[in-house]
ZAZADO-260229 format. One record per residue (C-alpha): x negated, y negated, z; residue in three letters. Coordinates in steps of 0.001 Angstrom, whole numbers, padded with zeros to 6 digits, always signed. Example, Ala and Ser with C-alpha at 12.3 -4.5 7.8 and 13.67 -1.06 7.14 Angstrom:
! residues 2
-012300+004500+007800ALA;-013670+001060+007140SER;
! end
This chain:
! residues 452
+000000+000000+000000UNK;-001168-003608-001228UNK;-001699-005404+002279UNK;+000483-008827+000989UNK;+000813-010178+004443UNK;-003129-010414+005761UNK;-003859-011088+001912UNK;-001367-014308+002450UNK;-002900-014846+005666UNK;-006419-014527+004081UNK;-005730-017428+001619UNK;-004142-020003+004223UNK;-007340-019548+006208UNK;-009514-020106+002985UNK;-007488-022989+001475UNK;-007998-026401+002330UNK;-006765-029879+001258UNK;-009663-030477-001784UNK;-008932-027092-003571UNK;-005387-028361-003768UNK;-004182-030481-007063UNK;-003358-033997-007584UNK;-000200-033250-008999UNK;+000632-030728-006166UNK;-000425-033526-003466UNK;+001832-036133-005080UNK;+004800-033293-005314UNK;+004196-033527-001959UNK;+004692-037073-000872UNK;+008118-037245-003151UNK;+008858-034595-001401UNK;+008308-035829+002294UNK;+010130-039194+000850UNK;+013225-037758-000010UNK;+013408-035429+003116UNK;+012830-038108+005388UNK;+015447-039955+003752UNK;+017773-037382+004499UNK;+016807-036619+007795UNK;+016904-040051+009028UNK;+020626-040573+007423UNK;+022329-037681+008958UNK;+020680-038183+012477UNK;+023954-039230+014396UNK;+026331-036775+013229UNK;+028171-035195+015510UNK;+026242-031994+014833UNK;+023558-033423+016519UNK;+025106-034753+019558UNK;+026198-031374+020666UNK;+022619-030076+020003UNK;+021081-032794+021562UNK;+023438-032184+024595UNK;+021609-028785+025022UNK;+018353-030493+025019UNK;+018689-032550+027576UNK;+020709-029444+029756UNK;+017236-027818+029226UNK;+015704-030865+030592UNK;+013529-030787+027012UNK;+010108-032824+027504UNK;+009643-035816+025428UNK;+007014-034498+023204UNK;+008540-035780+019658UNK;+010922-037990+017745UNK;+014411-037082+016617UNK;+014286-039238+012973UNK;+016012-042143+012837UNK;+017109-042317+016734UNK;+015455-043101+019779UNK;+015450-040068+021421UNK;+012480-037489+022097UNK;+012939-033812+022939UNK;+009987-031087+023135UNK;+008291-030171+019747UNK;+010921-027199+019479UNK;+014154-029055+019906UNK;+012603-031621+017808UNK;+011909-028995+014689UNK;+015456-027759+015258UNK;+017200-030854+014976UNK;+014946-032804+012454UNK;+015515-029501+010213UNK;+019273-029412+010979UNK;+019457-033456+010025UNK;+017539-032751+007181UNK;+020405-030474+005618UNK;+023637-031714+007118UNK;+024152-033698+003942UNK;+022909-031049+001351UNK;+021104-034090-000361UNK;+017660-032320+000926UNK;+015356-031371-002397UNK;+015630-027753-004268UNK;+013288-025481-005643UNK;+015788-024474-008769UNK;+015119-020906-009585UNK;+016088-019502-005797UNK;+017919-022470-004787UNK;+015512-022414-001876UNK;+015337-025438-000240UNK;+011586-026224+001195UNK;+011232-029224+002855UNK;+013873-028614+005346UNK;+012442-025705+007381UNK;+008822-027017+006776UNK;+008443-030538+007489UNK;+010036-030505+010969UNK;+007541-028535+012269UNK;+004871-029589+010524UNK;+005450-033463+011704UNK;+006712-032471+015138UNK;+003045-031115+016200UNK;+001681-033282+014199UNK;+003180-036405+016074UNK;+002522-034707+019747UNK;-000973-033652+018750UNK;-002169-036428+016829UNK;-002398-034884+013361UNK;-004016-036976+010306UNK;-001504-037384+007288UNK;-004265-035314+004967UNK;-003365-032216+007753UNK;+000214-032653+007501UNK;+000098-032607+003617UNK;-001766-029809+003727UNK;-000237-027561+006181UNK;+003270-028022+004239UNK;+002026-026752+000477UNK;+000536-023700+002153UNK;+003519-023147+004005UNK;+005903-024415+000798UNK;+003878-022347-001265UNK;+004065-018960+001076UNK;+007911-019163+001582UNK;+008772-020126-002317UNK;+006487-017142-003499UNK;+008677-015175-000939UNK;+011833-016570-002069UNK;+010876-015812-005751UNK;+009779-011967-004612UNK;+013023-011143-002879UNK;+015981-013294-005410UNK;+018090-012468-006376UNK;+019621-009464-004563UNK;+018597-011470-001000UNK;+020935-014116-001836UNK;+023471-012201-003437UNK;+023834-009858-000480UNK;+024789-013178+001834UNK;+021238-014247+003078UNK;+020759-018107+003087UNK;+017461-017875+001737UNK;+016697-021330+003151UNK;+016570-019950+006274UNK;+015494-016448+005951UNK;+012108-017147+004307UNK;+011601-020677+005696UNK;+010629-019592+009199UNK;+007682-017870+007432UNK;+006925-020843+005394UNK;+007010-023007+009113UNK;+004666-020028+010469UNK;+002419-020473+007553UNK;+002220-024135+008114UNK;+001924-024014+011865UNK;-000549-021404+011547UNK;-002938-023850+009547UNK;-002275-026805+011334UNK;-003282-024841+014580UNK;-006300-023514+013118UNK;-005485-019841+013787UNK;-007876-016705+012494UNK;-006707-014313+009679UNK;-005304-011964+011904UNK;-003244-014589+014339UNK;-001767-016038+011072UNK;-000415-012295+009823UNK;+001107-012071+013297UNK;+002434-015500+013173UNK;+003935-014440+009670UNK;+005210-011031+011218UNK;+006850-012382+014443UNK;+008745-014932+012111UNK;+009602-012553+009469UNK;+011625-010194+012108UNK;+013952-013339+012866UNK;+015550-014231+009640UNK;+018534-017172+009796UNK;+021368-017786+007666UNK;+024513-016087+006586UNK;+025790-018193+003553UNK;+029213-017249+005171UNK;+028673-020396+007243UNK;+028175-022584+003981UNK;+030991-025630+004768UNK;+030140-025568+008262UNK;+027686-027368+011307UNK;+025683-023946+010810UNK;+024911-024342+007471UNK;+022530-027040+008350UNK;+021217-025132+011666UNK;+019988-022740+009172UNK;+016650-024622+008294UNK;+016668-026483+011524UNK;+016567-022908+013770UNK;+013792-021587+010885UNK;+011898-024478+011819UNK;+012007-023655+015646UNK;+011272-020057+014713UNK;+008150-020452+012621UNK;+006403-022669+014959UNK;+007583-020879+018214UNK;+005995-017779+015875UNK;+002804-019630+015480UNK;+002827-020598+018977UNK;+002762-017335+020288UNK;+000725-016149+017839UNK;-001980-018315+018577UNK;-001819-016632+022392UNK;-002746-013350+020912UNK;+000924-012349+020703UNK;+000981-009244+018049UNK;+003112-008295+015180UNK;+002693-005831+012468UNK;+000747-006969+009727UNK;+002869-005654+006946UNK;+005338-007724+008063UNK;+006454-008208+004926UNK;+005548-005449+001964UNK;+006307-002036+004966UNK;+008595+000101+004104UNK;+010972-001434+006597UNK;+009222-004832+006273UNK;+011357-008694+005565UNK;+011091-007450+001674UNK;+012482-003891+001606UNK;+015126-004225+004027UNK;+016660-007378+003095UNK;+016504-006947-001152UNK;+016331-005023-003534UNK;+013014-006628-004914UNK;+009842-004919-005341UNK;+007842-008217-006552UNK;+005195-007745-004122UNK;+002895-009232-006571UNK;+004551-012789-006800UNK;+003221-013110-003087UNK;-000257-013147-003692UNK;-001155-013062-007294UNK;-003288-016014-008988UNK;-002760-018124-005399UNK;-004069-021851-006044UNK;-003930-021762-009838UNK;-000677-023779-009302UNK;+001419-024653-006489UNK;+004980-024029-006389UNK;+005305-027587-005153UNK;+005144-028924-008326UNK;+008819-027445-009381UNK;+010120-029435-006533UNK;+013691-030977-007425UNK;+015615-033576-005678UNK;+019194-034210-005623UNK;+021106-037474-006960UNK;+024073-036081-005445UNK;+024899-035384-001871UNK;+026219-031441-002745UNK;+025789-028281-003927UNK;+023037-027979-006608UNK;+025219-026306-008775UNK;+027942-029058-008836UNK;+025912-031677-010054UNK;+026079-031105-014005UNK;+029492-031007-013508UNK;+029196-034539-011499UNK;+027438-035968-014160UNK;+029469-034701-016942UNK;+032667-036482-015585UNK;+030575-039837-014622UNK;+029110-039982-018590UNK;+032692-039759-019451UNK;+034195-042051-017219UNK;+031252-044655-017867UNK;+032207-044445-021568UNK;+036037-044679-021121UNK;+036789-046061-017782UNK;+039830-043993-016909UNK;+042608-044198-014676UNK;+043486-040920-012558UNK;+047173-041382-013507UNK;+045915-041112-017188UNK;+044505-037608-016280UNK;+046525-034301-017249UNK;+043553-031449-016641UNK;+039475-031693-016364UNK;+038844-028530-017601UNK;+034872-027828-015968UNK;+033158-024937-017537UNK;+029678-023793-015948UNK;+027507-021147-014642UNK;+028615-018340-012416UNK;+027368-019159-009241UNK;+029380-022322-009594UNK;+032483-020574-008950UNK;+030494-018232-006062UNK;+029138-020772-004098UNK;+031233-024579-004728UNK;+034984-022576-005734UNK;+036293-023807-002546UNK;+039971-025200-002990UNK;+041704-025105+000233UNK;+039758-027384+002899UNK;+040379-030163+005067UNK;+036388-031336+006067UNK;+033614-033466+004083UNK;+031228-030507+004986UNK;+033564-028284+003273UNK;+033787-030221+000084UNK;+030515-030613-000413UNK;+030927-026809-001598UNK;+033724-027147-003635UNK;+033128-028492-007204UNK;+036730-029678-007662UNK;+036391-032301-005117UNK;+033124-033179-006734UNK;+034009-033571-009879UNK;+036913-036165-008589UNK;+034826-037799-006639UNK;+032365-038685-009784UNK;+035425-039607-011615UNK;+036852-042061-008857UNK;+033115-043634-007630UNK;+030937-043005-010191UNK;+028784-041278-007903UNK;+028861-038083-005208UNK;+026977-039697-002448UNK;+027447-039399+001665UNK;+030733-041523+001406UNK;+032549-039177-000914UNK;+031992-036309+001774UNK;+033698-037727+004297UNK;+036452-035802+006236UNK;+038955-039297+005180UNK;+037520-038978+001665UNK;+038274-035244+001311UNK;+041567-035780+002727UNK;+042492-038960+000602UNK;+045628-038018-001265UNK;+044832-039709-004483UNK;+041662-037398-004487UNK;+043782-034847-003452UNK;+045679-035318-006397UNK;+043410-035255-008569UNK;+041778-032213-007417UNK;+044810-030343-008355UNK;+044401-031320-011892UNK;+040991-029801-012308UNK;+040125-026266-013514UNK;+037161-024053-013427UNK;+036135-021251-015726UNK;+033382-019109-016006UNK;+031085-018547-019157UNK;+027831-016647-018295UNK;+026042-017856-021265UNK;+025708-021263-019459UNK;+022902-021860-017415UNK;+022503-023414-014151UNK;+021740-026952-014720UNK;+024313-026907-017512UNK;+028412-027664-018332UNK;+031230-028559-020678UNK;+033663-030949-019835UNK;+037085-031850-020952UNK;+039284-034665-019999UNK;+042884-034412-021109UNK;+044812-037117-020954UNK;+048091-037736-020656UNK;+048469-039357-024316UNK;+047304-036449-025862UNK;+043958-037021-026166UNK;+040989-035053-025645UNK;+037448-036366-024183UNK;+034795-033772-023918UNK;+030962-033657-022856UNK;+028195-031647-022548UNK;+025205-031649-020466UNK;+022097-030273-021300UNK;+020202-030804-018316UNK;+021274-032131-015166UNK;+019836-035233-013478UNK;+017168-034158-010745UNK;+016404-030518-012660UNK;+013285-029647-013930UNK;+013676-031123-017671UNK;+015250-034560-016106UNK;+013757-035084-013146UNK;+014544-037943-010642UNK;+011662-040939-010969UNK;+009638-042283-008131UNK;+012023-045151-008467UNK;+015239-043206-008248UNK;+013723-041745-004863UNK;+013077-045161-003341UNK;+016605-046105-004163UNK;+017910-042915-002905UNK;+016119-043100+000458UNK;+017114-046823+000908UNK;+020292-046070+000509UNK;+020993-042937+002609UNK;+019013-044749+005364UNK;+021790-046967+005456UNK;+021658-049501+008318UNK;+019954-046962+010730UNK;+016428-048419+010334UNK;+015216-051495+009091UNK;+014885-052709+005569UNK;+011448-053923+006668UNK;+010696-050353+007955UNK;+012056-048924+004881UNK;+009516-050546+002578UNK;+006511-049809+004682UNK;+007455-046222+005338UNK;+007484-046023+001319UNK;+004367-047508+001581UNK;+002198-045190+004073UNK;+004886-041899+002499UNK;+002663-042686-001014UNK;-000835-042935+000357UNK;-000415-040586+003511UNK;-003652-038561+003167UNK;-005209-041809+003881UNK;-003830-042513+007423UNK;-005402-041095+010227UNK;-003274-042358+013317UNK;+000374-040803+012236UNK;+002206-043318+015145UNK;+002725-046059+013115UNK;+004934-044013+010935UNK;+007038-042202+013497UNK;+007808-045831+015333UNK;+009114-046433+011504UNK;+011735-043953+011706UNK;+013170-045392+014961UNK;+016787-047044+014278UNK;+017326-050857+014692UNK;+019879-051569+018203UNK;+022878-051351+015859UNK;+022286-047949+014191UNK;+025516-045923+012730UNK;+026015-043044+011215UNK;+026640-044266+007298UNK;
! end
């Protein structure tokens, strides 16, 4: 048997910041922007109050920042509710061929040490592409039967991508990080049941939590098996069907997976958003009136229907998984952002309405980034669209300036807009700071802070 799990630990060790590329490294930062974005936007919903509650029953130390609020908890709590934040809006960025979502489970580890033990921004970079890299090649090894049998892969493989992190950042041996990889690997999060729910977003949050409690103990001398993940009844074999061992380890540094990195314009399911932008390229060109509306007849991918063919719901969480509401909530704003997820919006009965009028079917010849659209109207007409590629996939990505405005925005009034620009700033050149505080007394909200 190929020994993947002390060959992945092998190449964390031997890897350092200079053997990684330029275009990996700036991957990065985007990356980091956007999540942080995110993070700090969704940091006073009430998903976080209740965990936040439990924090301070524990009587958690004040070791870290909670993003975009005042508070501190222990580096554990911290990595929990940063990574929860992070998701709660499913406007976090997307690695498009798993759907895996990397920063989420990654950074809030990664930045909660990093704060409490005084970490230089060329560490942080570095610790999150090994650890991106090690849970997208595991992602990639075990889709799709992992996903398709219910695992939110997010989760599942993310607390081994925080291990892997943690494990450089801590400066563990070979054999501590392949027991750091192990003791994560046996606690895999996330039923995609819970998609629509406040446990969606504890997914990444609690595989955050895991991988650096793994590296923690770890680093003690705690053991694991060291074919965590390619034994027989390893994290590969028991929850796939995969046998890709060789995605794990194969022609590691030649690229990073990184570099794939997508980011979403919309604030939902990745698999609503040609759909979203179908209806707002027709409603641009024709300015329509719902009343004018007889059908929207949407026409995509399969896992549009399995993961966003929600119909019957009464939250903002829950339509963020249902592509009818998305698609009339392009039509109506011109956009899919926080503010069209809200439980009011969801509830609105003109959006209600207008749900009802919209159909989905099936064609397995599409792919994932694409759809057809048609608009019939009331006066007989017929208005139809097609997009190629959606905005934010791989063949249209979003710009460094569509980021900026993104992060502004979903910031909202929580920080400052002075903080804002200089948090772009040091976000874009972090490999050069060497005193990380600056930064985290950035992401601390002005006396009036709201959720958006």
């Amino acid at each position: 048997m190929k020994m993947v799990t002390s060959q992945i630990a092998r190449n964390i060790n031997h890897t350092n910041f200079g053997q990684i590329s330029r275009s990996a490294v700036y991957e990065a930062k985007r990356s980091l922007l956007n999540w942080l974005g995110v993070a700090i936007g969704a940091a006073y919903h009430d998903s976080m109050d209740k965990v936040l509650n439990v924090s301070r029953l524990m009587e958690s130390s004040p070791q870290a920042s909670i993003l975009g609020r005042n508070e501190k908890t222990d580096m554990l709590f911290a990595a929990l509710l940063n990574g929860m934040s992070s998701h709660i809006y499913d406007f976090d960025d997307t690695l498009l061929e798993t759907v895996l979502h990397p920063s989420s489970p990654v950074f809030p580890a990664v930045l909660a040490y990093s704060q409490y033990k005084k970490k230089t921004g060329k560490e942080v970079l570095e610790a999150f592409i090994l650890g991106c890299e090690v849970q997208a090649r595991l992602a990639l090894a075990v889709y799709p039967s992992h996903y398709w049998r219910g695992w939110h892969i997010t989760g599942s493989v993310g607390g081994i991508g925080a291990a892997a992190a943690m494990s450089k950042l801590l400066g563990l041996d070979e054999e501590k990080t392949s027991f750091a990889i192990g003791i994560a690997a046996t606690d895999p999060t996330g039923l995609r049941e819970m998609f629509g729910t406040m446990t969606k977003p504890y997914h990444p949050g609690k595989a955050a939590m895991n991988g650096m409690l793994a590296a923690f103990i770890a680093g003690e001398g705690f053991t694991s098996s060291k074919q965590a993940l390619e034994a027989e009844r390893g994290f590969i074999n028991v929850l796939s069907e995969e046998t890709k061992m060789e995605l794990l380890t194969d022609n590691w540094g030649d690229k990073w997976e990184i570099e794939k990195n997508s980011y979403k314009p919309f604030a939902s399911g990745i698999v609503t958003h040609p759909a979203i932008d179908g209806i707002i390229a027709i409603q641009k060109a024709h300015n329509l009136k719902a009343e004018e509306v007889e059908e929207i007849q949407v026409t995509g991918h399969p896992l549009v229907k399995e993961l966003t063919g929600k119909t019957d719901f009464k939250t903002g969480l829950e339509g963020k998984f249902s592509v009818y509401h998305c698609v009339a909530a392009g039509f109506l704003h011109l956009k899919a952002g926080v503010n069209e997820f809200t439980d009011d919006f969801v509830n609105n009965p003109k959006v209600k309405a207008l749900r009802s009028k919209i159909h989905l079917t099936i064609d397995e010849s599409i792919k994932e980034d694409q759809v057809r659209l048609t608009v019939k109207l009331t006066d007989g007409r017929e208005l139809s669209h097609y997009v190629e590629h959606a905005t934010g996939s791989m063949d249209l990505p979003m710009t460094d300036q569509q980021l900026i405005e993104k992060f502004k925005d979903v910031t909202g009034n929580i920080i400052r807009e002075e903080a804002k620009e200089l948090l772009i700033d040091q976000v874009y050149r972090l490999e050069e700071i060497e005193d990380l505080e600056g930064f985290f007394q950035l992401c601390t909200p002005v006396e009036s802070a709201s959720r958006i």
